[in-house]
C-alpha positions in Angstrom: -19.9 26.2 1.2 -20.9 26.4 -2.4 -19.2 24.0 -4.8 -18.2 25.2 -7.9 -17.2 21.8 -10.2 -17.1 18.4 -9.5 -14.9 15.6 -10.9 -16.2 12.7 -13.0 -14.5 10.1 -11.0 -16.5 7.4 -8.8 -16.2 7.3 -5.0 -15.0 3.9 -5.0 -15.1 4.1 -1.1 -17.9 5.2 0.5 -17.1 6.3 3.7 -18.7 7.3 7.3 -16.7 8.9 9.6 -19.0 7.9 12.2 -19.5 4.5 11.5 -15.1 4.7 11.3 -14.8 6.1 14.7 -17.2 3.7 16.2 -15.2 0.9 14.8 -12.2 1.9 16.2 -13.8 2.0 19.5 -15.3 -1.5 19.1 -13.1 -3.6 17.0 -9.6 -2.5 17.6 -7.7 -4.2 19.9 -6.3 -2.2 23.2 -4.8 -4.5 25.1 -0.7 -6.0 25.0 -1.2 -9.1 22.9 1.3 -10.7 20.5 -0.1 -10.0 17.2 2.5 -12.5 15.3 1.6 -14.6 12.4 2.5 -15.7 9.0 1.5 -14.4 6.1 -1.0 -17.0 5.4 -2.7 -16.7 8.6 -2.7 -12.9 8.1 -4.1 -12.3 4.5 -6.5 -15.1 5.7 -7.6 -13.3 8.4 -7.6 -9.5 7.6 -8.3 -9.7 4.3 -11.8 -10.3 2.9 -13.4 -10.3 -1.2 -14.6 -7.0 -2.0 -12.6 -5.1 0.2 -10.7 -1.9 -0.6 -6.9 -2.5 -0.2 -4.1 0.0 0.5 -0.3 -0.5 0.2 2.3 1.9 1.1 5.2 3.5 0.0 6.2 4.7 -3.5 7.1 3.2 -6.2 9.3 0.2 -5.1 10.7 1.7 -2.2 9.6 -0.4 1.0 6.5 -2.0 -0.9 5.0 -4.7 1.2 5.2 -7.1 -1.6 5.3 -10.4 1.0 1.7 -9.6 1.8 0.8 -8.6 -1.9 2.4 -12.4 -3.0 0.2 -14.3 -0.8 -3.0 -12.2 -1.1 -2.7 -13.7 -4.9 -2.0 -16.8 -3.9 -4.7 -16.9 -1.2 -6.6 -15.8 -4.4 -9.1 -12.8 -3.0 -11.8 -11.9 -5.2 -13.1 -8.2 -6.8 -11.1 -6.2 -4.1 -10.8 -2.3 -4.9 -7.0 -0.7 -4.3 -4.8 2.0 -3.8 -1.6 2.9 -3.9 1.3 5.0 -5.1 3.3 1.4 -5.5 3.4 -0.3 -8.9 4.8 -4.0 -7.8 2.1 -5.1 -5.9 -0.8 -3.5 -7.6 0.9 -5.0 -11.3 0.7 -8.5 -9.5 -2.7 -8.0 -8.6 -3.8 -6.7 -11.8 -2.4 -9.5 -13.5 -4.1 -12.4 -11.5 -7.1 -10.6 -12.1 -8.2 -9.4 -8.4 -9.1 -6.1 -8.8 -11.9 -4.5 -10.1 -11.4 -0.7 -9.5 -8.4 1.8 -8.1 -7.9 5.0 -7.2 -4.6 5.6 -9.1 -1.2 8.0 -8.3 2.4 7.4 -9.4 2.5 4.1 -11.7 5.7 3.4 -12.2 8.9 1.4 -12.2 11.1 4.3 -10.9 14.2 4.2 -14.1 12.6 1.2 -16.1 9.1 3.1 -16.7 5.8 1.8 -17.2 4.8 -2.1 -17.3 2.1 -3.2 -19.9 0.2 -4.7 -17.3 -2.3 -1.6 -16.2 -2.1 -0.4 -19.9 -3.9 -4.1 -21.1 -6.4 -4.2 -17.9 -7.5 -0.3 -18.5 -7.4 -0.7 -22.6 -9.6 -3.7 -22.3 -12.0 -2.1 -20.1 -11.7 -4.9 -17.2 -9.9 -2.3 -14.7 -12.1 1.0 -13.8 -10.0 3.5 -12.8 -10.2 7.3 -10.6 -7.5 9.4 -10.5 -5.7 11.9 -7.7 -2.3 13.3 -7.4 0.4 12.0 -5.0 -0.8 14.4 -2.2 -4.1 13.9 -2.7 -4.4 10.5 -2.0 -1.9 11.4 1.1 -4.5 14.0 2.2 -7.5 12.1 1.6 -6.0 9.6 4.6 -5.3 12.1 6.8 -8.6 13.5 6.6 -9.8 9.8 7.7 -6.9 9.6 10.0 -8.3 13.2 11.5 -11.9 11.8 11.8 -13.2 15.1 9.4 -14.9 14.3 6.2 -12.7 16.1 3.4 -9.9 18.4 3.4 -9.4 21.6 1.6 -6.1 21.4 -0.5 -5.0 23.5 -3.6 -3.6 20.5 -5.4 -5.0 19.0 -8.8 -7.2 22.9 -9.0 -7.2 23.5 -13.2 -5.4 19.9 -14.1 -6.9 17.1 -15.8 -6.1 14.7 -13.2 -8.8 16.8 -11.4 -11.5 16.3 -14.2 -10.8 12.6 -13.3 -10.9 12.3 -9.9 -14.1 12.3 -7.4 -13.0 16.0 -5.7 -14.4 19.1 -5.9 -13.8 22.1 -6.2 -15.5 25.0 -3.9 -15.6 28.5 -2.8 -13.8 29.0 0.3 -16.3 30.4 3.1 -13.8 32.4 4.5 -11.8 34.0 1.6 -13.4 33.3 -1.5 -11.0 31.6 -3.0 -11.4 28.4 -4.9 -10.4 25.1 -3.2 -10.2 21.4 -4.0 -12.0 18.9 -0.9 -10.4 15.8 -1.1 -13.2 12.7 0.5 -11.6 10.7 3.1 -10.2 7.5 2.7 -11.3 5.0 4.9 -9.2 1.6 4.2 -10.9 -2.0 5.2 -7.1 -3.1 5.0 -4.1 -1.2 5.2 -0.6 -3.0 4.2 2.6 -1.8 5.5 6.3 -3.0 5.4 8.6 -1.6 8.1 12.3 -1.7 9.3 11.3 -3.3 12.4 8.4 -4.0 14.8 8.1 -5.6 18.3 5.0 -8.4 19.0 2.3 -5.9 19.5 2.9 -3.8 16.8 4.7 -0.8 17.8 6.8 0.2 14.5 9.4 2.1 13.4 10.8 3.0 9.9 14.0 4.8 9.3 14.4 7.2 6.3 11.7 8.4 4.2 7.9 7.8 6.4 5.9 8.4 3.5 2.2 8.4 4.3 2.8 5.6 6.8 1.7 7.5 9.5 -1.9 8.6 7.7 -2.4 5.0 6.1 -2.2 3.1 9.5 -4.8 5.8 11.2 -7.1 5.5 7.8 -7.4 2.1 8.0 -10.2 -0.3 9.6 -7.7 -3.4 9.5 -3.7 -3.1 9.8 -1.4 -5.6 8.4 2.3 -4.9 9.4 5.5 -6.6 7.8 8.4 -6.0 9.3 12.5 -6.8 8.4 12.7 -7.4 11.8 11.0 -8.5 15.3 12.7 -6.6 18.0 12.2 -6.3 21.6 9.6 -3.9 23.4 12.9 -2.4 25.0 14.4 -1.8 22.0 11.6 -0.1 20.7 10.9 2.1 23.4 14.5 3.2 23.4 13.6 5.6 20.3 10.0 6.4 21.1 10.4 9.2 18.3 10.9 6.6 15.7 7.7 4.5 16.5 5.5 5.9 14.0 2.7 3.4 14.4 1.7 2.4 17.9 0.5 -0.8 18.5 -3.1 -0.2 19.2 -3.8 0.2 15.4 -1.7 -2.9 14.4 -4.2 -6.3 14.2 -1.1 -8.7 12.7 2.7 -8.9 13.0 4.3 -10.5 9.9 8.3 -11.3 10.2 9.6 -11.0 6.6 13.0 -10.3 6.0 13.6 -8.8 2.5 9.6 -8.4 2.6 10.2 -5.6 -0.2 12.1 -7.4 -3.1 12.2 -6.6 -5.6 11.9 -3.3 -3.8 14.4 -1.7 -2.0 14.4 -0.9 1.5 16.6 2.0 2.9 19.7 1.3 4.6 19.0 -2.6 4.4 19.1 -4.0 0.6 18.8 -2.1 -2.5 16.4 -2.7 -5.6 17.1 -5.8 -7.7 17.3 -4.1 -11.5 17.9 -7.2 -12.4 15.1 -9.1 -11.1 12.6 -5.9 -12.2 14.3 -6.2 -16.0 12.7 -9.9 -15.6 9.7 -8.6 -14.4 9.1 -5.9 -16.9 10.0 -8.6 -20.3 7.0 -10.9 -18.4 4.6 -8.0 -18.7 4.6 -7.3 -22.0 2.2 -10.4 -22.9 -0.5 -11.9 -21.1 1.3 -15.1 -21.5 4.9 -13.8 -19.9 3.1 -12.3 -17.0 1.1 -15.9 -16.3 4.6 -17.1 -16.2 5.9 -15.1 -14.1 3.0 -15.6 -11.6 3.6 -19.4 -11.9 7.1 -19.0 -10.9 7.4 -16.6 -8.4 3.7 -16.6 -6.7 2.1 -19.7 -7.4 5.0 -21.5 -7.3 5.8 -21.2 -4.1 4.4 -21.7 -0.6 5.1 -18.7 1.0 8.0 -15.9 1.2 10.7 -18.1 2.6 10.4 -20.6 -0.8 10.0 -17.1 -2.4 13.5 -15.9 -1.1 15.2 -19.6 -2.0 13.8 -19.5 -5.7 15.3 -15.7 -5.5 18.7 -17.3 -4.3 20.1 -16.6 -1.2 23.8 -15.3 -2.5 21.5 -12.9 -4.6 19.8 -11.7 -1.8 23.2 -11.1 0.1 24.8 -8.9 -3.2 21.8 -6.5 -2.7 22.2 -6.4 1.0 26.6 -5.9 0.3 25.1 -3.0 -2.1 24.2 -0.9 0.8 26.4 -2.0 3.7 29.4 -2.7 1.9 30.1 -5.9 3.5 
């Protein structure tokens, strides 16, 4: 296969696809064990400086931002990220844990962009590489496939191309031009689901989003869920359990684990909590404060919830089930 162009972006992730298989073979647990913990005892765990962090889904919708509170509180050093979330990679951004990302989407859905990335890239303190949507979906599903790269048409004659670590090459069996997308092997995937028994089988009801791909790309698999159910319940709707338990390695029971996210069916964004969030991030200073108050300032997700206010929590929640 003869490439054609390459991009100027850094592999942030060096990857083997042997070396991944082998660890999923060795180091992934097989057997029925109760996988629940806390937050703390989860971020502690699972998460290490230096590694390269994904969270799942998009935007605000179903962001595991539970997990992302305590990994800055935990304070983890120089880790690398991706993402098509904004939330949780702001936060991190702001408390200074990040060193490099593979950027999508950033953005607040309606409200726009927050100042926060603009400062961090501007300043030079952020380094950043570049794909499209898909091709940061594709590039887990190659890992998730155990293949190398994958041959996609996205990001061919775009800018966002020029940017990114892909390349472009002729096709060996048409001649056409193609894009190969690296694989994207995760140390530590984070994902927030509907609802999850003690092993880890989980299940997410409307939009999946790259779910399935990040939980297969990833070396270590943190799951939050709204809700701990039964193994019966779960195996009621085997359709719906889109990650099995055998690439889960912790359990985390957080209900409203997205706020200020939304989570479908369940609670719908808080617009006014994000309007809060958005004023902090136009200084340095406001977004400091807003750490203090909502991260630092509490212990954990439950003090989290309580500084939100309960009655709060229960207007987003009426929002969607009109009761």
């Amino acid at each position: 296969m003869r490439v054609l162009e390459s991009g100027m972006g850094e592999l942030l992730q060096p990857y083997s696809m042997v070396e991944f298989r082998e660890w999923n073979f060795t180091q992934k647990p097989k057997g029925f064990q109760d996988k629940r913990m806390t937050e703390q005892e989860a971020i502690a765990r699972f998460v290490h400086d230096g590694d390269y962090v994904g969270t799942e889904l998009y935007g605000t919708v179903r962001c595991p931002m539970s997990l992302a509170r305590e990994i800055v509180r935990q304070g983890k050093k120089n880790l690398r990220a991706v993402g098509q979330g904004v939330l949780e990679l702001d936060l991190w951004v702001a408390a200074g844990l990040i060193s490099a990302m593979d950027i999508t989407y950033h953005g607040l859905e309606i409200h726009g962009v927050s100042s926060v990335l603009r400062r961090a890239a501007e300043s030079g303190r952020l380094k950043l590489v570049e794909w499209s949507n898909g091709a940061i979906a594709w590039r887990m599903k190659a890992a998730a496939m155990g293949v190398p790269f994958l041959p996609i048409k996205s990001m061919l004659g775009t800018d966002t191309f020029r940017y990114s670590a892909a390349k472009v090459a002729e096709c060996p069996f048409t001649g056409e031009k193609v894009c190969l997308v690296p694989a994207l092997v995760l140390d530590v995937g984070l994902i927030h689901v509907h609802r999850a028994d003690c092993y880890g089988n989980a299940q997410i009801d409307g939009i999946s989003g790259f779910a399935f791909e990040m939980a297969r790309a990833s070396k270590r698999l943190i799951i939050s869920a709204e809700e701990i159910v039964d193994t019966e319940e779960i195996r009621r709707y085997p359709d719906r359990t889109i990650i099995p338990y055998y690439l889960v390695d912790a359990v985390v029971h957080a209900p409203f684990g997205s706020h200020p996210g939304e989570m479908a069916y369940l609670y719908e964004r808080d617009e006014q909590h994000m309007r809060e969030f958005l004023e902090a991030s136009r200084t340095e200073e406001g977004m400091q404060e807003y750490l203090h108050t909502y991260v630092y300032g509490v212990r954990n997700h439950e003090e989290y919830l309580d500084r939100i206010g309960r009655d709060r929590l229960a207007e987003l929640r009426r929002a969607v089930l009109g009761r």
